[in-house]
C-alpha positions as CSV (number, residue, x, y, z in Angstrom):
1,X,75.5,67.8,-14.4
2,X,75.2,64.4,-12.7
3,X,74.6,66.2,-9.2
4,X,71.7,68.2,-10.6
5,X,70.3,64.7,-12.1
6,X,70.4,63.2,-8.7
7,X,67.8,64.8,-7.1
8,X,64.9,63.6,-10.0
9,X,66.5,59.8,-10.1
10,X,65.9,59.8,-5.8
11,X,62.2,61.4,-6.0
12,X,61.6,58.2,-8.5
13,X,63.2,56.1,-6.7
14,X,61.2,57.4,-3.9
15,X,57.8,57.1,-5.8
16,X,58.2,53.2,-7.1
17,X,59.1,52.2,-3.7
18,X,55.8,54.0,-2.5
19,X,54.1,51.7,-5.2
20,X,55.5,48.8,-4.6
21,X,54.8,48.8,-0.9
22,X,51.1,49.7,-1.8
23,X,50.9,46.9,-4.4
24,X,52.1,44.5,-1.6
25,X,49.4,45.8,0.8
26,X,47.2,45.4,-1.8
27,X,47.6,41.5,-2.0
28,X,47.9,40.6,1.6
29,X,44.2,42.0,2.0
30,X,41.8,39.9,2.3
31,X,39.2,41.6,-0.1
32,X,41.7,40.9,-2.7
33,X,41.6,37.7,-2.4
34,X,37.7,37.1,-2.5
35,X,37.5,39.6,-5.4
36,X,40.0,37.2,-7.5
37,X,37.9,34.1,-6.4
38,X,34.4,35.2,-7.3
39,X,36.3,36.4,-10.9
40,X,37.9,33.0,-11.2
41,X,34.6,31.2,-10.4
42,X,32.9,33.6,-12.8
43,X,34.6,33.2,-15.4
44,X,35.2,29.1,-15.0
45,X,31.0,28.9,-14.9
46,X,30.9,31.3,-18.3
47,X,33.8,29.4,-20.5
48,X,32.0,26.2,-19.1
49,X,30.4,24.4,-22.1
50,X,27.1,22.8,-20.0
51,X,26.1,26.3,-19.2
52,X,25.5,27.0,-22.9
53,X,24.2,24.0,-23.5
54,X,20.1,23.1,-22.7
55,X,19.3,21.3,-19.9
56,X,19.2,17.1,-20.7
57,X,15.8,15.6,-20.0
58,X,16.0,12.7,-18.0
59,X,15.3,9.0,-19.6
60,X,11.5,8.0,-19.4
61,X,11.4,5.2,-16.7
62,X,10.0,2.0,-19.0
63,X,6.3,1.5,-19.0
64,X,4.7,-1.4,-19.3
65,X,3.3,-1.8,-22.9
66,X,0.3,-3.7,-23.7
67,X,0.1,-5.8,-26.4
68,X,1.7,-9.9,-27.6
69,X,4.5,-9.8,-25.0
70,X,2.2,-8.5,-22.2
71,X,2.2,-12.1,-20.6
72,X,6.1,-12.4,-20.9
73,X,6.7,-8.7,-19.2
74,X,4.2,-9.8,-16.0
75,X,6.0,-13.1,-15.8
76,X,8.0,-12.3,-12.9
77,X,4.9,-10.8,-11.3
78,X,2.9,-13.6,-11.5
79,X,2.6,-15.9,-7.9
80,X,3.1,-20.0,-9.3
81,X,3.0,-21.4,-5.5
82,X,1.4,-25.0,-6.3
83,X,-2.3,-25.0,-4.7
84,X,-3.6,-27.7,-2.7
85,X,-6.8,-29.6,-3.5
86,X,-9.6,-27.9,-2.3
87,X,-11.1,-28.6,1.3
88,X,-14.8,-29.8,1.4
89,X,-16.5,-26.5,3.2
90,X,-17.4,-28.5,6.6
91,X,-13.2,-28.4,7.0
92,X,-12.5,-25.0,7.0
93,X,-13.8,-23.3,10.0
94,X,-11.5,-26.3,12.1
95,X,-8.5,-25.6,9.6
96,X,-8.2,-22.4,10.5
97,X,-8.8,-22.9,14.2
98,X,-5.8,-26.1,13.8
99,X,-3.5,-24.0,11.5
100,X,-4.0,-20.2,13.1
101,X,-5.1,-20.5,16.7
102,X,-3.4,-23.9,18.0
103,X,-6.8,-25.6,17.8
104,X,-8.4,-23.0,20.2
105,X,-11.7,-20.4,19.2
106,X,-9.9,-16.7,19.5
107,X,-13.3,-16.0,21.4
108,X,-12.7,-18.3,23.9
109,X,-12.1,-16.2,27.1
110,X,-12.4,-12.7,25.3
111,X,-11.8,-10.3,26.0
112,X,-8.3,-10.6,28.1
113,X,-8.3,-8.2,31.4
114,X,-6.0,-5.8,30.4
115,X,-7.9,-4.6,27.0
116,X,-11.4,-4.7,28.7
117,X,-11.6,-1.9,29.8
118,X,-10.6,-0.2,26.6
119,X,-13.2,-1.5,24.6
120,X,-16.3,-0.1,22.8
121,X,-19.3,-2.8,22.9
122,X,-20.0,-2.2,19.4
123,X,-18.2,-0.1,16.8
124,X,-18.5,-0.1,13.2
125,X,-17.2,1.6,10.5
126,X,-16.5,0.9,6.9
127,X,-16.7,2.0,3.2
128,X,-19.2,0.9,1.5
129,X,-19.5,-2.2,3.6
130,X,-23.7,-2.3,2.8
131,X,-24.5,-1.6,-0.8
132,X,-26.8,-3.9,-2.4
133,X,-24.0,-5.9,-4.4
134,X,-23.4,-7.9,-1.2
135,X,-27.2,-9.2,-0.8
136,X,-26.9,-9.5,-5.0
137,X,-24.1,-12.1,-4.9
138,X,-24.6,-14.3,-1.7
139,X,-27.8,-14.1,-3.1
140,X,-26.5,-15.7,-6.6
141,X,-23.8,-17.4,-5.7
142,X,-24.9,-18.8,-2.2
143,X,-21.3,-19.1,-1.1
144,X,-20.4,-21.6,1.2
145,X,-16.8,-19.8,2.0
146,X,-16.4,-16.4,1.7
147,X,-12.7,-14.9,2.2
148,X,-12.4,-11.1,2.6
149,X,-9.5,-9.3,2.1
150,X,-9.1,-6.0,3.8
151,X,-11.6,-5.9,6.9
152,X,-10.4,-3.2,9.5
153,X,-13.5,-3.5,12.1
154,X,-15.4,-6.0,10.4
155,X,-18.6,-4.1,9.5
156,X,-19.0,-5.8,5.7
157,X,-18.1,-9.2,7.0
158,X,-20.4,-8.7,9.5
159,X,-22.8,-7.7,6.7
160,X,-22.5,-10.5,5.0
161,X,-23.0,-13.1,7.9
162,X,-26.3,-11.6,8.6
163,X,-27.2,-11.9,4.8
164,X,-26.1,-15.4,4.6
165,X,-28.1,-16.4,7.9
166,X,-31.3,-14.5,6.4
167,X,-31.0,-17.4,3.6
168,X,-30.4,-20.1,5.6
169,X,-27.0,-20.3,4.5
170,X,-24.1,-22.0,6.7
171,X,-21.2,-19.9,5.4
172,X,-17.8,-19.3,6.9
173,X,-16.7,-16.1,6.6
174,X,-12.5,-15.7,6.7
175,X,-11.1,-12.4,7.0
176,X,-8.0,-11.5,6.2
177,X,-6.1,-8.0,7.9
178,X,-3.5,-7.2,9.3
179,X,-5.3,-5.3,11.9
180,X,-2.6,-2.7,12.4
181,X,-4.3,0.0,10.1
182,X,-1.4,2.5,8.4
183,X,0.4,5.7,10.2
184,X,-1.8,8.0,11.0
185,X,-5.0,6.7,10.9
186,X,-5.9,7.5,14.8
187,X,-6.3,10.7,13.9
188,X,-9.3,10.4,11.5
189,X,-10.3,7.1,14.3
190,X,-9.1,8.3,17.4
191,X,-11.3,6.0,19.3
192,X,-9.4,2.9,18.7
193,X,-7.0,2.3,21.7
194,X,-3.6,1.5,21.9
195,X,-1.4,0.1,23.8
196,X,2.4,0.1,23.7
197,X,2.5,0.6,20.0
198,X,-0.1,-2.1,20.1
199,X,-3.6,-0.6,18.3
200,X,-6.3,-2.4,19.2
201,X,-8.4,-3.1,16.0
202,X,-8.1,-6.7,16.2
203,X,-9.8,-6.6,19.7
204,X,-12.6,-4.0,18.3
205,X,-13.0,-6.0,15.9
206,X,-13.4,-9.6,18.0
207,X,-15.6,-7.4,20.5
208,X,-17.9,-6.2,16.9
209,X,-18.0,-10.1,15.9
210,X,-19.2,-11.3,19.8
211,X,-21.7,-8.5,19.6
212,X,-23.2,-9.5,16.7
213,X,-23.4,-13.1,17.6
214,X,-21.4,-14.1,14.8
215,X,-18.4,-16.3,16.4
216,X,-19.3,-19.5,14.6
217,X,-19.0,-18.0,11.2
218,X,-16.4,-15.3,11.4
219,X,-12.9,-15.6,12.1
220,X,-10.3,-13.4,11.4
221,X,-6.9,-13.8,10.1
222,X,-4.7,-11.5,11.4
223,X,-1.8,-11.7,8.8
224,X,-0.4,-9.6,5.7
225,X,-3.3,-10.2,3.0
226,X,-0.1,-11.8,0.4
227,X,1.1,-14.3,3.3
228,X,-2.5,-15.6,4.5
229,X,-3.9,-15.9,0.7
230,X,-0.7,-18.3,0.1
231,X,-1.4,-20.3,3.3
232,X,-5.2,-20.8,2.1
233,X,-3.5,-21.6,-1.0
234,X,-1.1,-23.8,0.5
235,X,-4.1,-25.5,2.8
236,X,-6.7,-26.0,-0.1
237,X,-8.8,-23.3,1.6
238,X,-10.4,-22.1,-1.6
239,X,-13.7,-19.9,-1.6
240,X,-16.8,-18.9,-3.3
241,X,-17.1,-15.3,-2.7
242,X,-13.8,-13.8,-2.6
243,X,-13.4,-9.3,-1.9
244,X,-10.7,-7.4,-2.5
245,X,-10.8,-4.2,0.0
246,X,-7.5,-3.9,1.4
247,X,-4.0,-2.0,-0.2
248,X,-5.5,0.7,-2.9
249,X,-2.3,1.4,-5.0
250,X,-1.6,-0.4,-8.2
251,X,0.8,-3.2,-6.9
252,X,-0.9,-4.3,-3.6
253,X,-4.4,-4.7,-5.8
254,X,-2.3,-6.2,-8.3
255,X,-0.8,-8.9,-5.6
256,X,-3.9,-9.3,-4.0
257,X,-6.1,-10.1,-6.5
258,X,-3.9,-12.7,-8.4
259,X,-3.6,-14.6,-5.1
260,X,-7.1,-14.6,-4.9
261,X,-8.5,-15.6,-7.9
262,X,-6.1,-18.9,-7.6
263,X,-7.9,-20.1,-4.5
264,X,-11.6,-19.2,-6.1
265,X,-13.6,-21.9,-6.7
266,X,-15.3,-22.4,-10.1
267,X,-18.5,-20.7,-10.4
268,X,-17.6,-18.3,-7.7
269,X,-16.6,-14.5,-8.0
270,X,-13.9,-12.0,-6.8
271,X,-15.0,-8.7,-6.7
272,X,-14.0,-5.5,-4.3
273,X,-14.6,-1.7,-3.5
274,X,-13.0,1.3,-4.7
275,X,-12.7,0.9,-8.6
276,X,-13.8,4.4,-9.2
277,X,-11.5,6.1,-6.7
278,X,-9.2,8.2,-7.5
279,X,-6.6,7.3,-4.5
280,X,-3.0,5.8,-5.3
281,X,-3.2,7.2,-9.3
282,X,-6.3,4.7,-9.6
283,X,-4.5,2.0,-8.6
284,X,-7.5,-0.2,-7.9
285,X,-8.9,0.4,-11.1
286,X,-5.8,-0.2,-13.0
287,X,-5.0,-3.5,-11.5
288,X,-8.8,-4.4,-11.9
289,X,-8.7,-3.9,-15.4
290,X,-5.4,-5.5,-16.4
291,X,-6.1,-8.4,-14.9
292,X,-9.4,-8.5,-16.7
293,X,-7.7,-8.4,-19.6
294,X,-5.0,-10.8,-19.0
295,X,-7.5,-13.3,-18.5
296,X,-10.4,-12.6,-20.8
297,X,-12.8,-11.8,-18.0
298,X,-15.7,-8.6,-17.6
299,X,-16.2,-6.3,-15.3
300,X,-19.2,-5.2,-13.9
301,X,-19.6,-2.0,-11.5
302,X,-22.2,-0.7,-9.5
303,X,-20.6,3.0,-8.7
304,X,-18.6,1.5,-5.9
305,X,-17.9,-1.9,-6.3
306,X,-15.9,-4.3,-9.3
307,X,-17.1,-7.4,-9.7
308,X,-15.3,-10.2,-11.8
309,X,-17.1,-13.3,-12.8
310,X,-14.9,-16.5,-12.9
311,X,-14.6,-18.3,-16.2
């Protein structure tokens, strides 16, 4: 009886060791193993509370809210450097010369050798650097000092020196770039030269003053428009006709104006291009018009320009 058992128990015996040996060739391969991660990842990502759950919205950034505590919320904004008392007008043009350019004319000797020959005779090019609200407000105000913000090749200061000559007017016009234009701009103005990183708008821009004969009234500043408005500042170099023209998002407007307006002289008026463009998310317009408001002023446009009378 147990012989003719022994024959079935063997074949068994036979068939679990086939089975075991394919179970252990089973999990050495390496399919097995990426099969049992993607399940374990699957199934981690599906028991996972966050996947059932909607998507959090981010928190709103904080906006600035006008109303009473408008003031309080602009504080740290605000520029307090303590002005000087203003120069008499017949000081300003030697100021600058004394404080800027070691008490030399930047004209003098001009242009050097190595840039002459790089050098357009004239060039000029602006936006909206001759609509009638220039003539309109030399015209009213009669300004004695005019300080221009933003001037790239000089064609509205330029403007504005022949206005002021046409009515008699000694006015000294300062003008306040940084004469390095922003990345990219050679290719819209390819004509401007550089050398060794070095773009020559200053020197176009010297070359356009000398052209038109206007070196006794025009001089640039060739600074960041916040660090030469707080040296006028500083100096008691205040003016009478003041435009904004240079940075066009919210904060450089912003900066630029509030500097401005401390060093205009009463009776005079600030005004600038740009308020109806829609570039930087209107930031020209914005910063226009919250100042405005800050400080109980109008505004009055022409389709182009802003124009704030002082107090």
């Amino acid at each position: 009886m147990k012989e003719e058992q022994l024959p079935s128990f063997n074949h068994r015996h036979t068939e679990n060791n086939k089975k075991t040996r394919l179970v252990f060739r089973l999990l050495n391969s390496p399919a097995v193993y990426v099969i049992l991660l993607l399940l374990s990842y699957a199934l981690g990502y599906l028991s996972a509370p966050s996947s059932r759950s909607p998507p959090q919205p981010l928190p709103s950034p904080e906006i600035l809210k006008v109303g009473d505590n408008l003031n309080t919320q602009l504080d740290n904004f605000r520029v307090k450097t303590h002005c000087a008392k203003p120069l008499p007008h017949q000081l300003v043009h030697q100021t600058i010369l004394d404080r800027v350019f070691n008490s030399t004319s930047p004209y003098d000797n001009f242009p050097p050798a190595y840039v002459s020959g790089l050098l357009r005779e004239k060039k000029f090019k602006g936006w909206g650097s001759y609509g009638e609200v220039f003539e309109h407000l030399i015209q009213k105000v009669k300004p004695k000092v005019i300080i221009e913000v933003g001037t790239f090749l000089g064609a509205s200061a330029l403007h504005m020196a022949e206005l002021t000559r046409k009515l008699g007017l000694d006015s000294q016009i300062l003008c306040i770039d940084d004469f390095r234009g922003w990345p990219g701009f050679r290719d819209r103005f390819g004509y401007v030269n550089m050398i060794n990183s070095d773009v020559l708008l200053l020197y176009q821009f010297m070359q356009n003053v000398i052209h038109k004969n206007a070196t006794g009234s025009v001089l640039p500043m060739p600074f960041s428009s916040g660090s030469a408005l707080e040296k006028l500042c500083e100096w008691g170099v205040f003016g009478d006709l003041i435009e904004i023209d240079a940075g066009h998002d919210f904060n450089s407007a912003w900066a630029d104006i509030n500097r401005a307006y401390r060093i205009l002289r009463p009776g005079g008026i600030i005004f600038g291009h740009d308020y109806f463009t829609a570039a930087d998310n209107r930031g020209v317009r914005r910063a226009v018009n919250l100042f405005a408001q800050m400080n109980g002023l109008k505004i009055h446009t022409d389709g182009q320009h802003w124009v704030i009378d002082s107090p």
